[in-house]
N, C-alpha and C positions, 0 to 999 in steps of 0.2 A: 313702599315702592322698591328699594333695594331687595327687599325680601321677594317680592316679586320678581323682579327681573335675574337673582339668583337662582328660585326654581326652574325661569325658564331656560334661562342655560345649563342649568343642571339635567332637566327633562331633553333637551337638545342635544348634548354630551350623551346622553344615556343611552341617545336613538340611532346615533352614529356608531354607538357602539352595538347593539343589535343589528343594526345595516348590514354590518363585517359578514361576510359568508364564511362559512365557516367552513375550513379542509382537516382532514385528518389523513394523517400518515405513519404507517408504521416503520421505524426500522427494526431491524436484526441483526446483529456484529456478530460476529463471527466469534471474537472471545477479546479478554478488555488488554489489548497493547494498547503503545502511545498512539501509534501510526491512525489504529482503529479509531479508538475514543476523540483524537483532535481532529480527523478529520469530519467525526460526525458532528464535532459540536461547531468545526466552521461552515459546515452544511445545512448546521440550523439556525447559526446567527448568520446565512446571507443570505437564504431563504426569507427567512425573515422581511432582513431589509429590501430584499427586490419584490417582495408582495405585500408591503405596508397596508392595502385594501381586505388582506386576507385574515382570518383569525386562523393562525395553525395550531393543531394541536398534534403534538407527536407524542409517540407511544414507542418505549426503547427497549427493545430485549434482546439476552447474552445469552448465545448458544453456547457457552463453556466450552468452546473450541472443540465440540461434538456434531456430525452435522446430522443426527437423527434428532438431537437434541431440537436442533434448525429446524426440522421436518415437523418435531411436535410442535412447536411456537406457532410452525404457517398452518398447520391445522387446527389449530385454536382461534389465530387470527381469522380465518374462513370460514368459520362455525358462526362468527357472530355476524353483524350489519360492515361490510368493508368497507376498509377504506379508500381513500380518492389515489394511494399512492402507497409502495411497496417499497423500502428499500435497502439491500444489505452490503453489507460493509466484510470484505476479505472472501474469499474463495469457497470457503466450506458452506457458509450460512448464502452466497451466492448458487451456487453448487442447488441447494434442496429451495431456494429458491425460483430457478430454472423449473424444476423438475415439477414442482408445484400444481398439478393439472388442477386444482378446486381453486386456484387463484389466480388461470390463463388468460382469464378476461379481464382483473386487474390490471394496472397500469403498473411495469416494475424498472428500479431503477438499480444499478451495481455498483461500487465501487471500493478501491483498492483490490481491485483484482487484476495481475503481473501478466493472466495469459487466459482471454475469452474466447481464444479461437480452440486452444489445447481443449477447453473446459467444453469446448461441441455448442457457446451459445448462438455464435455466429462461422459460416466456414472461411471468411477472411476479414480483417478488419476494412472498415466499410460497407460490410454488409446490413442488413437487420435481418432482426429475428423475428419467424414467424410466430412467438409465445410472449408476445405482448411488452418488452424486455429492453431495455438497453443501458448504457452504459460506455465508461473509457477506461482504458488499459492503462496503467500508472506509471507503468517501466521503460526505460530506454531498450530498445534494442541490443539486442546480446553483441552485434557484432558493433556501434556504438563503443560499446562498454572492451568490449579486448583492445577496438582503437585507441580510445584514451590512456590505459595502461599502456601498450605495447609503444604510446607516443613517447612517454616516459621513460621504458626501457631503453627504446632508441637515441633517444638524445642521450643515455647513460652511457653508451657504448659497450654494453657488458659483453664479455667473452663468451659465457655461455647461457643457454635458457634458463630463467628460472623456474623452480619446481615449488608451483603454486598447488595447491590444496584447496577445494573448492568445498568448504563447510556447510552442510545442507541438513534436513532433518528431510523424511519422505512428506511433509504437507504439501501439499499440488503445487503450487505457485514455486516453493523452493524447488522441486523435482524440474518442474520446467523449464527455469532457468539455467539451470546445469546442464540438461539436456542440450538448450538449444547452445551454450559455452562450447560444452566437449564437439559438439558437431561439429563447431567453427575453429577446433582449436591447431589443425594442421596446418592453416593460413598464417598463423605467427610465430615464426622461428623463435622466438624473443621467449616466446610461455609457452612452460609444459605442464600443465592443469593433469591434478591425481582427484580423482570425483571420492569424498569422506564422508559416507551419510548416516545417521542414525534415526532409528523409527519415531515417527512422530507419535507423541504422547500427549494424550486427550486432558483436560481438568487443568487447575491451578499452579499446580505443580508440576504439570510434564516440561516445564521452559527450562525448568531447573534441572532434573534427571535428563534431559534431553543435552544440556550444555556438559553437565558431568562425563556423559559419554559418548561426546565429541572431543576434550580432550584425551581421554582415554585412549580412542581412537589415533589422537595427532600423537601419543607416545611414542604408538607404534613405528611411527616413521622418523624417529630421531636423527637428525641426520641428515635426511635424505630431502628437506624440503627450506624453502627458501622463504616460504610468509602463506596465508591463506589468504583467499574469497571468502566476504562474507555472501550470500546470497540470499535473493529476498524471501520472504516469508518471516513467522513467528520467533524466530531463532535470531536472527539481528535484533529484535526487537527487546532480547534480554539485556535490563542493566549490569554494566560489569563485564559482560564476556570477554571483551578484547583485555581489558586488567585480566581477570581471571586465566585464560588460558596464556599469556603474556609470565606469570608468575608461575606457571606450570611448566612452559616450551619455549617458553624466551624467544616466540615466535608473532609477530605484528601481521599483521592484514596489509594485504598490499590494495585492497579493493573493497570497496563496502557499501551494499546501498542502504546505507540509511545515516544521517549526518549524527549522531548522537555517534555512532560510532568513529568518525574520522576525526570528534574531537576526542575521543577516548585515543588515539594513534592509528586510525588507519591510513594510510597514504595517501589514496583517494578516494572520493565518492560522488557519485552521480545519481540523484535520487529528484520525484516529486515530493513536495514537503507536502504535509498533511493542512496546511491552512490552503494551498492550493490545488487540493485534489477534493476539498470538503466545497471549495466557492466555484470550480469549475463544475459541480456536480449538483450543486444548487440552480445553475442556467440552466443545464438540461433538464431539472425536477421542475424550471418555471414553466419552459414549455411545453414540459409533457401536459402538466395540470391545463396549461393553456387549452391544449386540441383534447383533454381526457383520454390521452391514451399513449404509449409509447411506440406503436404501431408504427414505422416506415421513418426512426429516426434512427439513424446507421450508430452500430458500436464505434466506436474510436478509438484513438491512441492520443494522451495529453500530449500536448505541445509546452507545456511549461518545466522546465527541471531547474536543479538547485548543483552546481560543482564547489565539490570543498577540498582544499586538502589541507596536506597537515606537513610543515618543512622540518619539524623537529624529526618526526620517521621518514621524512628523505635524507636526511642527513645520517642520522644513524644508519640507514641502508645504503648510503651513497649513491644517493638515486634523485637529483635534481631536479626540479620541476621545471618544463618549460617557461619560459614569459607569460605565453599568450594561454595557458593552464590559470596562472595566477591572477590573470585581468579576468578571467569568465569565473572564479573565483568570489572576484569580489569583499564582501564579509562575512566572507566563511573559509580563512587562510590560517590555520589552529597549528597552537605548536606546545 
């Protein structure tokens, strides 16, 4: 009898798990940083949990920070049986994503990408796009972003502007952001932003040559500068920078998005962390799968961010943090 009624729960178990429908989803990363890789794997354990009815299966491929690279993977992925759901991860591999015509009727989904209106997916955030697409923008606002510093200078009283250095490499999302900085930067008496770019370099090793000749770069201006900008893109995302160029120019970050670097010393930073850019992007991948299609669901802009700073580099720069800095802080006050 036991042995009976064991098969039949085991035969019963077996059928529930056939029941499962079954989804498949591609992604694509752009190339393997922290930002990339933790926000796709919190994008698959909350998928997950919000479709417990579903059996997903994903399928993960690394454009090597190449986007033709991107371009062969999606034409590979479009040669065979598609899947229910497209999704890539950073700028470049979103980028040949977009472009995609053999995968327009796909269902696609974006993220950690700083700037989808620059990239042509949508012409203003809120919009949707006509090529089946959508997606949320991960970044604060550039003017945001000079507020918070510039609140900081202010409460310092400082005599004259500081002469910030805005560290970038040419990868879209870093280009971007500078751009849209230097635009706004005649509004803040307080920051004088000098824009320091190096070519961005494709493969495993371009993070490195790429950091090499950024301080190289910051030599040149001995002297004449007061801390950098980190800005977003592949380039914050290297371990060490802020030590390494530190040991080089005896120069800190006054600004930085991404928090690995505000506990390394950068003053501030205002950033989405990657466990909430991986589960905010998971609700949109449930609804898309919902209606099968991305079609008429507006790109966006996250509403979640992370403020950190660091009182050890206020101190040394005699640059105090406000109060109400260090309550939205929270536990992320690094010294």
């Amino acid at each position: 009898m036991i042995r009976i009624l064991s098969a039949l729960f085991f035969l019963s178990f077996s059928s529930l798990l056939v029941a499962k429908e079954t989804v498949n989803i591609a992604i694509i990363e752009t190339l393997s940083v922290d930002i990339v890789t933790e926000s796709r794997q919190a994008f698959i354990d909350e998928l997950q949990r919000l479709l417990p009815d579903k059996h997903i299966r994903f399928s993960v491929h690394n454009a090597q920070a190449s986007e033709q690279t991107a371009a062969d993977i999606l034409a590979s992925i479009a040669s065979q049986p598609l899947p229910d759901l497209v999704v890539s991860v950073a700028t470049l591999a979103t980028r040949a994503l977009h472009s995609a015509d053999a995968l327009i009727q796909t269902p696609k989904l974006f993220m950690v990408v700083s700037a989808p209106v620059e990239e042509g997916i949508v012409s203003a955030l809120g919009e949707v796009s006509s090529r089946n697409i959508t997606g949320e923008a991960h970044v604060l606002d550039a003017k945001v972003k000079l507020d918070m510093l510039d609140g900081i200078l202010r409460a310092s009283n400082i005599s004259e502007p500081l002469s910030i250095a805005l560290i970038h490499s040419t990868y879209p999302s870093s280009t971007n952001s500078v751009n849209q900085l230097m635009a706004l930067e005649h509004e803040y008496e307080n920051i004088d932003l000098v824009a320091i770019s190096t070519p961005f370099i494709e493969g495993r090793d371009g993070l490195l040559r790429m950091s090499s000749d950024i301080t190289t770069s910051l030599h040149q201006f001995e002297g004449r500068l007061d801390g950098y900008w980190l800005s977003s893109g592949p380039l914050v995302e290297l371990d060490g920078l802020v030590d390494n160029i530190f040991n080089e120019t005896e120069l800190l970050p006054l600004f930085a998005e991404n928090i690995e670097a505000v506990q390394e010393g950068a003053l501030l930073g205002v950033v989405s962390e990657p466990q909430s850019i991986g589960k905010s992007a998971a609700k949109k991948a449930k609804r898309i799968l919902e209606r099968k299609s991305a079609e008429g669901i507006p790109v966006t802009k996250m509403d979640t961010y992370t403020v950190a700073v660091n009182v050890s580099t206020a101190i040394k720069l005699k640059l105090p943090i406000p109060s109400n800095y260090l309550k939205l802080s929270k536990n992320h006050i690094y010294q």
